[in-house]
MDAnalysis code that builds the backbone (N, CA, C; Angstrom):
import MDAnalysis as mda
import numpy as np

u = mda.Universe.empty(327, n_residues=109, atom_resindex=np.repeat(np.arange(109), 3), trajectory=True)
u.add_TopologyAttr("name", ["N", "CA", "C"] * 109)
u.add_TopologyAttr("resid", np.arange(1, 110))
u.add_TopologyAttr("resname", ["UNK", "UNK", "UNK", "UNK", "UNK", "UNK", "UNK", "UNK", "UNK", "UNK", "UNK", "UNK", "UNK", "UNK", "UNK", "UNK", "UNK", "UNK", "UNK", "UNK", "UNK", "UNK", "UNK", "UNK", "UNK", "UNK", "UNK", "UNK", "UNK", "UNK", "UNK", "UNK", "UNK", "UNK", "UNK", "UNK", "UNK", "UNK", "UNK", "UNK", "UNK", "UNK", "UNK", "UNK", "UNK", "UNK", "UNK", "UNK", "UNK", "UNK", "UNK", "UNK", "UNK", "UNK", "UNK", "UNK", "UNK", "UNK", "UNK", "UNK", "UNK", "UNK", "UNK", "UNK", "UNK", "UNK", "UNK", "UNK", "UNK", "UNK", "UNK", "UNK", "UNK", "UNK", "UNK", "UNK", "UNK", "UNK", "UNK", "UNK", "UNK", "UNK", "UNK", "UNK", "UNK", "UNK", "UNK", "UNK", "UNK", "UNK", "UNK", "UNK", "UNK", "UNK", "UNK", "UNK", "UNK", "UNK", "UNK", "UNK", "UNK", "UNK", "UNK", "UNK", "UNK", "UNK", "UNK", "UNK", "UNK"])
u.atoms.positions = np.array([
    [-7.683, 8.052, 9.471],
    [-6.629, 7.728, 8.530],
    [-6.813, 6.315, 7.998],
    [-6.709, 5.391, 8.657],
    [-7.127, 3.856, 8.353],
    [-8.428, 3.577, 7.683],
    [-9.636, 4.900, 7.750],
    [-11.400, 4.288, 7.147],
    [-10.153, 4.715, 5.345],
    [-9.327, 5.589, 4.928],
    [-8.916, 5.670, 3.771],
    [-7.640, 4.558, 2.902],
    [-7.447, 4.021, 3.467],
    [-6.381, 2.968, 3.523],
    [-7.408, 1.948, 2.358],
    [-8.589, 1.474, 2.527],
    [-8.993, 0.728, 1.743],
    [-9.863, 1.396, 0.503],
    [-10.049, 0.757, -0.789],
    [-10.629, 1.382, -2.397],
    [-12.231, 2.282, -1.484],
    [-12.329, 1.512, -1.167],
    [-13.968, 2.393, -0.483],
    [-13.669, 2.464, 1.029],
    [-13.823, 4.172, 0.912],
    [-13.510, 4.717, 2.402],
    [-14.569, 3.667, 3.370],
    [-13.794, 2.913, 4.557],
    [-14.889, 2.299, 5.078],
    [-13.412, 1.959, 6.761],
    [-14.184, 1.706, 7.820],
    [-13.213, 0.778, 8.223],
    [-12.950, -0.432, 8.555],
    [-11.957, -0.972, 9.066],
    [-11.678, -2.759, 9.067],
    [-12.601, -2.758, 10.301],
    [-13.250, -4.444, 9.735],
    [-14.216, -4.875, 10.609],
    [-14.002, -4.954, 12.059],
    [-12.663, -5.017, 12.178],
    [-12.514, -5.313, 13.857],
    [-12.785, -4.136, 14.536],
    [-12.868, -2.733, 13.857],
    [-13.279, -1.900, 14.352],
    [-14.781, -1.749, 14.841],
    [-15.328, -2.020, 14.388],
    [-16.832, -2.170, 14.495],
    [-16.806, -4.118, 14.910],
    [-15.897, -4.086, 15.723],
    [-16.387, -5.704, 16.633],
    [-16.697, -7.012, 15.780],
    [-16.503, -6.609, 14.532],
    [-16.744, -7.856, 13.678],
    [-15.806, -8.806, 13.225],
    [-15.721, -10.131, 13.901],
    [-14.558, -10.714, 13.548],
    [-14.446, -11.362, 12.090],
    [-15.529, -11.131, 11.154],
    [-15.143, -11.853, 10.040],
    [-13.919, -11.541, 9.466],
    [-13.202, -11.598, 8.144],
    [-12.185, -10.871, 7.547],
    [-12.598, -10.094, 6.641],
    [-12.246, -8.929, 6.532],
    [-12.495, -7.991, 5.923],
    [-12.706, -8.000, 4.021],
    [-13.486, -7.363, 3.531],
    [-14.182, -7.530, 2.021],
    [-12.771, -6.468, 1.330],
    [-12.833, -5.628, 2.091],
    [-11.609, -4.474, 1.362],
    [-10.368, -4.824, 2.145],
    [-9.655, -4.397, 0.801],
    [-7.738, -4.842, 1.282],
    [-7.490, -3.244, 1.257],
    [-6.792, -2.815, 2.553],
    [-6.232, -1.862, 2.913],
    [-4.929, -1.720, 2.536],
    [-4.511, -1.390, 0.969],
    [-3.333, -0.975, 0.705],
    [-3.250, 0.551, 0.232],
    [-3.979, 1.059, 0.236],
    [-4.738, 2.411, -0.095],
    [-4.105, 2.579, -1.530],
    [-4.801, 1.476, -2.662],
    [-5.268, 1.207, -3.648],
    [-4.017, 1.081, -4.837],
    [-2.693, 0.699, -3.670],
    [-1.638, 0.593, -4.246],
    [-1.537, -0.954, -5.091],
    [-2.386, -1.713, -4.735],
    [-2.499, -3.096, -5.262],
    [-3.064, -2.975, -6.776],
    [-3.822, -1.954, -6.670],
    [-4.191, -1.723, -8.396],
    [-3.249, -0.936, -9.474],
    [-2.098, -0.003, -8.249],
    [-1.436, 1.026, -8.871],
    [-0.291, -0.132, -9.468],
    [0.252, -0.948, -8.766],
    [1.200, -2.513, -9.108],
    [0.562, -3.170, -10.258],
    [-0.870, -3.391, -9.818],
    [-1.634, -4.086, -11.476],
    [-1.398, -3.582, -12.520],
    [-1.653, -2.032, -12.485],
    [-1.609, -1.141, -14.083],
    [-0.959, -0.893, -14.566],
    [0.691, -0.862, -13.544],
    [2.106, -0.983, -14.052],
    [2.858, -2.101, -14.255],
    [2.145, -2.802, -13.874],
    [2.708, -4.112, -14.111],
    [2.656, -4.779, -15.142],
    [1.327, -4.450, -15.537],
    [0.610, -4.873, -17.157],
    [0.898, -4.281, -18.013],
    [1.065, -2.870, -18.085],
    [1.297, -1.904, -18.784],
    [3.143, -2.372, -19.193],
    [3.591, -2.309, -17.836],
    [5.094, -2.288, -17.963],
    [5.287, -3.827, -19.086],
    [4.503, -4.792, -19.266],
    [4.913, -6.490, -19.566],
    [4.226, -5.690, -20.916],
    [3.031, -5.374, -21.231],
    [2.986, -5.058, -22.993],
    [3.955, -4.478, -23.505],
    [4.046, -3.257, -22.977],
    [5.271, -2.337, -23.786],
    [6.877, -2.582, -23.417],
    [6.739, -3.944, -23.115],
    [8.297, -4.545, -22.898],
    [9.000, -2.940, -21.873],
    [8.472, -2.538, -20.756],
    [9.257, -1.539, -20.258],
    [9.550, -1.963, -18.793],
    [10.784, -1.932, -18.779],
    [11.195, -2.651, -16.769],
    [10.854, -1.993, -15.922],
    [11.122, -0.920, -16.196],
    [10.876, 0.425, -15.261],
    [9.462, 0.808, -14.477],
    [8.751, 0.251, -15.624],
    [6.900, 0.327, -15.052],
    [6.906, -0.835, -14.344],
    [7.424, -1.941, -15.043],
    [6.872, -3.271, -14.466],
    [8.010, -3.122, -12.377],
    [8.933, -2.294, -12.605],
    [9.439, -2.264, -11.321],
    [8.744, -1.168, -10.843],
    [8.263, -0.249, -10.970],
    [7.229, 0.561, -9.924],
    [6.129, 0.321, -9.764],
    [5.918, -0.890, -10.251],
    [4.925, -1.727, -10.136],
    [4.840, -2.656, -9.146],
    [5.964, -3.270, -9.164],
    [6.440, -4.148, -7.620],
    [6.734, -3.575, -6.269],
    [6.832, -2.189, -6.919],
    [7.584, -0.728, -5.787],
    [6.428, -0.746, -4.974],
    [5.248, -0.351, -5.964],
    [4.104, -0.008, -5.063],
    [3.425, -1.330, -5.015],
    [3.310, -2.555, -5.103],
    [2.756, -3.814, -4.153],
    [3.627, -4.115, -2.967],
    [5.083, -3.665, -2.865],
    [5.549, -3.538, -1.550],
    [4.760, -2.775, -0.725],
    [4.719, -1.179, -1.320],
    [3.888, -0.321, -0.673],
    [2.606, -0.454, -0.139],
    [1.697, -0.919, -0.814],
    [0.604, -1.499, -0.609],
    [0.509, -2.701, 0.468],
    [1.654, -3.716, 0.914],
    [1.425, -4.578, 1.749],
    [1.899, -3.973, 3.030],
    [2.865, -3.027, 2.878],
    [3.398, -2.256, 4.387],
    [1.718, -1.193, 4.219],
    [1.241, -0.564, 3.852],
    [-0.066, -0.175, 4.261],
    [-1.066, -1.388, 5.084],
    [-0.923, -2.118, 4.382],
    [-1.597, -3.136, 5.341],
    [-1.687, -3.328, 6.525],
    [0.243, -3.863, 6.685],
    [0.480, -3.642, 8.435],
    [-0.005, -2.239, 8.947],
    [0.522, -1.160, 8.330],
    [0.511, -0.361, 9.087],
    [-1.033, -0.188, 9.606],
    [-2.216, -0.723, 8.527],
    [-3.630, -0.584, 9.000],
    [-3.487, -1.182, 10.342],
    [-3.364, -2.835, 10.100],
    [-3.240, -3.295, 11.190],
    [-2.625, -2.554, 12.639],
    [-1.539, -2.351, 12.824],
    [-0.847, -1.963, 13.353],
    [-1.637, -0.408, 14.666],
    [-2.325, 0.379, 13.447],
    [-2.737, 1.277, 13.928],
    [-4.509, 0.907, 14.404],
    [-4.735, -0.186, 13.728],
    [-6.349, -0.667, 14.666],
    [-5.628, -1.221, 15.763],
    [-4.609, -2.112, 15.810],
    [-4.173, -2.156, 17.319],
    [-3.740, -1.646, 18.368],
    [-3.696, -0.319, 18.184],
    [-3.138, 0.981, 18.939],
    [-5.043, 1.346, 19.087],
    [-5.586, 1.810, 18.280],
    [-6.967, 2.190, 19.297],
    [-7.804, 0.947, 19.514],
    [-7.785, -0.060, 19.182],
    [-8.381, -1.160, 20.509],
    [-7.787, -1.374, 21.463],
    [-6.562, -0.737, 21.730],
    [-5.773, -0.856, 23.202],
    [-5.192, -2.226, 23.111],
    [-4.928, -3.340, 22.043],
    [-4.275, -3.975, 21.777],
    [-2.569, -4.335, 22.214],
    [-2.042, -3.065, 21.947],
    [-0.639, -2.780, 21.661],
    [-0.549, -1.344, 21.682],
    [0.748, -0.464, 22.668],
    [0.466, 0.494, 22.740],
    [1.512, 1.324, 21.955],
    [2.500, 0.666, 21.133],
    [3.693, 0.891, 20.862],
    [3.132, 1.247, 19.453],
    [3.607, 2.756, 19.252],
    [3.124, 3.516, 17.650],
    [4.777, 3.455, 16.643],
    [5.853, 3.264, 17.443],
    [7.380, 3.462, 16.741],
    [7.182, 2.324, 15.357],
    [6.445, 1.051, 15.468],
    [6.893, 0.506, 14.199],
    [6.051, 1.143, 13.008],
    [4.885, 1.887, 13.339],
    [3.767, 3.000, 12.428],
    [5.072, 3.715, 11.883],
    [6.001, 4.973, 12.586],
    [6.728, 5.880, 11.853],
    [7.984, 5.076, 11.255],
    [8.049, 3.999, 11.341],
    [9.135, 3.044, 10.760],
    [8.407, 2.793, 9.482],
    [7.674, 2.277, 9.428],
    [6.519, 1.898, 8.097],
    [6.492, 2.912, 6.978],
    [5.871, 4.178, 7.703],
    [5.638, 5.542, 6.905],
    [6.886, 5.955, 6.031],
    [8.303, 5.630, 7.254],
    [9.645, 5.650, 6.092],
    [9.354, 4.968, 5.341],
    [9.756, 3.819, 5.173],
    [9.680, 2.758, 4.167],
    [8.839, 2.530, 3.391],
    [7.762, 3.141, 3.327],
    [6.555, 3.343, 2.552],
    [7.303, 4.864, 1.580],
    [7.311, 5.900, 1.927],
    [7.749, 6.714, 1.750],
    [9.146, 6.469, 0.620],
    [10.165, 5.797, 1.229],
    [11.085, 5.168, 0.107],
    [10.749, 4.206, -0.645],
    [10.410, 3.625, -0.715],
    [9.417, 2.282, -1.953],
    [8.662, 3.336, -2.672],
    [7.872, 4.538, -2.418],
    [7.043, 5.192, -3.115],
    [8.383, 6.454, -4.145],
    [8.992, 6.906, -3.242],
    [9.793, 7.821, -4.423],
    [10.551, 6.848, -5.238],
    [10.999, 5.420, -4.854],
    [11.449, 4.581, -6.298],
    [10.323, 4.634, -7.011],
    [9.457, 4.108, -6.917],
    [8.081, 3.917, -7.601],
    [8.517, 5.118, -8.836],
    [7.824, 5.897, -8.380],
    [7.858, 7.467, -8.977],
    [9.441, 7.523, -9.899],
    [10.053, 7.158, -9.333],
    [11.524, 7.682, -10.150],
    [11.433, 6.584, -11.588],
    [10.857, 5.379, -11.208],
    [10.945, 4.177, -12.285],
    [9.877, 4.444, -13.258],
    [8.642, 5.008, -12.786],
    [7.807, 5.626, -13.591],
    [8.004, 6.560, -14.538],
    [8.872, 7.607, -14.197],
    [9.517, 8.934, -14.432],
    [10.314, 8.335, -15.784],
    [10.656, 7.016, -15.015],
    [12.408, 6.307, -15.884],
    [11.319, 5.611, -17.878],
    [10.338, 5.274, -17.208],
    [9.564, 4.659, -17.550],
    [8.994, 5.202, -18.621],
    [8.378, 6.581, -18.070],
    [7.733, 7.031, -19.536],
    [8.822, 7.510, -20.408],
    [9.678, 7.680, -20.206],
    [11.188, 8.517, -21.142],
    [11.195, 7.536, -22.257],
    [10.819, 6.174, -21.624],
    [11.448, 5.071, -22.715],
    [10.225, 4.832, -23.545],
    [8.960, 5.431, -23.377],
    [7.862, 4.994, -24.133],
    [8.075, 5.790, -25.682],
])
C-alpha cells in the first residue's frame, strides 16, 4: 500500500535501510491534484476549485503521515495502527469535500 502512496510506485527509503530523505513525496499524487485546482481554480476566478484544491493538499499531507505512520508499524517502530484508521477517516472526509467543490466548481464554469 505505501510502495503506491508516492508519483512513482517505489518505497520510502527507510524501508530499504536508507537513511537519506526520500526523492518522492508520498501524498499519492494529491500535491499535484491541489496544483491543478488551484491554478485552474485562480485563472477562472472559481473558489470552489481553488478550495478542492486545498481539500486535497490537506489530503495529500495526512497521506504522508499515514506513509509514515505505517513504515513505522512494519519496522517494529510503533505498534499502534488506531491513528492509520483515524487518518483514512479524515482523508476520506477532506476527499468527498474535494469532490463536492469540484462538482460545485464545474457548474460555475
Amino acid at each position: 500500500m505505501v510502495q503506491f502512496f508516492g508519483s512513482v510506485p517505489t518505497i520510502p527509503n527507510r524501508l530499504n535501510g536508507v537513511a537519506k530523505k526520500d526523492e518522492v513525496v508520498f501524498q499519492c499524487s494529491r500535491d499535484k491534484m491541489c496544483r491543478v485546482l488551484t491554478e485552474s481554480g485562480m485563472q477562472y476566478q472559481n473558489t470552489n476549485l481553488v478550495d478542492g484544491g486545498r481539500l486535497f493538499g490537506e489530503s495529500g499531507k495526512l497521506f504522508e503521515k499515514l506513509s509514515d505512520v505505517l513504515v513505522d508499524y512494519i519496522l517494529n517502530t510503533k505498534s499502534n495502527l488506531k491513528s492509520a484508521g483515524e487518518m483514512l477517516l479524515e482523508i476520506a472526509d477532506l476527499e468527498y469535500r474535494a469532490y463536492q467543490a469540484i462538482k460545485n466548481g464545474i457548474r460555475e464554469l
